[in-house]
C-alpha positions in Angstrom: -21.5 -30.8 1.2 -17.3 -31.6 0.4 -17.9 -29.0 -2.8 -19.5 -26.2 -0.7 -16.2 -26.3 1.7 -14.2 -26.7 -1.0 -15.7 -23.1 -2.7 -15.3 -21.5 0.9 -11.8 -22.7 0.9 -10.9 -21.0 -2.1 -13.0 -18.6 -1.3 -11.0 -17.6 1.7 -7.5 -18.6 1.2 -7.2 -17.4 -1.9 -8.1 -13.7 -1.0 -5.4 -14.3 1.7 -2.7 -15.3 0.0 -3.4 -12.4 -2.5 -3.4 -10.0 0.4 -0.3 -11.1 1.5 1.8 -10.8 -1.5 0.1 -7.3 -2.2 2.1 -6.1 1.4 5.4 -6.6 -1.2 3.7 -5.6 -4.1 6.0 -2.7 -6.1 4.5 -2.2 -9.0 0.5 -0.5 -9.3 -0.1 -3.2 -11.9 1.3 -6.1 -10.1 -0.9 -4.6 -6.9 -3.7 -4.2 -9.5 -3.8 -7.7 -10.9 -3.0 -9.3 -7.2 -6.6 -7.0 -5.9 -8.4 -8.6 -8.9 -7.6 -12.0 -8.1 -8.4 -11.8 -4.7 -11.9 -10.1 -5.5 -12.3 -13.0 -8.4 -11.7 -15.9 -5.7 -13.8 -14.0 -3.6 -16.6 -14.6 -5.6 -16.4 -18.5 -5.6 -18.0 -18.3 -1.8 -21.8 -18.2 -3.2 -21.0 -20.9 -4.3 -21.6 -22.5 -0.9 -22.9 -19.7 1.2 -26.1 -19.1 -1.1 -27.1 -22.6 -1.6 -26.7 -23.1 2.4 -29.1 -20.4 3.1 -31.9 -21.9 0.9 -31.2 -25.5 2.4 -31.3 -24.0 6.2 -34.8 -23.0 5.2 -35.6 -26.2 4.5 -36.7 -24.6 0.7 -39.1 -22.1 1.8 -38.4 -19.2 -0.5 -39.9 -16.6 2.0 -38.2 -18.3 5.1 -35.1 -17.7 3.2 -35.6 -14.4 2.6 -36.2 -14.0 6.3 -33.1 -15.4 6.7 -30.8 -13.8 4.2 -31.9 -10.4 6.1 -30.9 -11.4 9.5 -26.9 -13.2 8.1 -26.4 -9.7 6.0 -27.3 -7.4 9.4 -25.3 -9.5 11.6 -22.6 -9.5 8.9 -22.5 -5.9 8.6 -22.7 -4.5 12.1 -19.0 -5.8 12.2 -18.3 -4.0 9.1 -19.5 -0.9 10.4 -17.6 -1.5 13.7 -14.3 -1.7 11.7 -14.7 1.5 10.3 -14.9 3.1 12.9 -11.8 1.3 15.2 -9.9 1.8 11.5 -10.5 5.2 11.6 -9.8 6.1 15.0 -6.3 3.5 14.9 -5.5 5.8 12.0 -6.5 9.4 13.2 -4.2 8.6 16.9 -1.2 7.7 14.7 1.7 10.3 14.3 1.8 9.4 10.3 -0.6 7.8 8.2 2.0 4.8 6.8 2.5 4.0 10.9 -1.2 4.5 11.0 -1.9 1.6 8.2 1.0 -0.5 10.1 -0.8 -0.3 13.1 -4.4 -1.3 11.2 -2.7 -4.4 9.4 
């Protein structure tokens, strides 16, 4: 259980601190290697989310399945929602950089 939280931690904070420092990035390179790192860390939460899912379903591959298809739609409807709140933030703007200040 202590490794799983550690892998979300990283998971997490790491992506954060990346998207922090690409807010003072100057360079496309330094913006390009700061988006990688954060999408690299990013990758370290299935370490913990995907073996939680299986153990929740108490090992039952089909039950997990079942599973996996209700955490992905209720992870996604607030995807979609943010699309759409990003997009109108951004079209009621007077400029598109005030409109990306606003969204951040």
């Amino acid at each position: 259980l202590h490794a799983r939280k550690c892998m979300q931690a990283v998971a997490m904070l790491v992506p954060c601190g990346c998207f922090l420092l690409l807010c003072g990035s100057t360079s496309a390179g330094g913006a390009a290697a700061l988006l990688a790192a954060a999408i690299a860390a990013s990758s370290w939460s299935h370490a913990g989310y995907a073996a939680n899912i299986l153990d929740l379903a108490g090992g039952d591959a089909a039950t997990a399945a079942q599973m996996w298809g209700v955490v992905n739609t209720i992870g996604t409807v607030p995807g979609i929602a943010a699309n759409v709140v990003t997009g109108r933030v951004l079209a009621a703007a007077p400029t598109a950089a005030a409109g990306w200040v606003r969204v951040f």
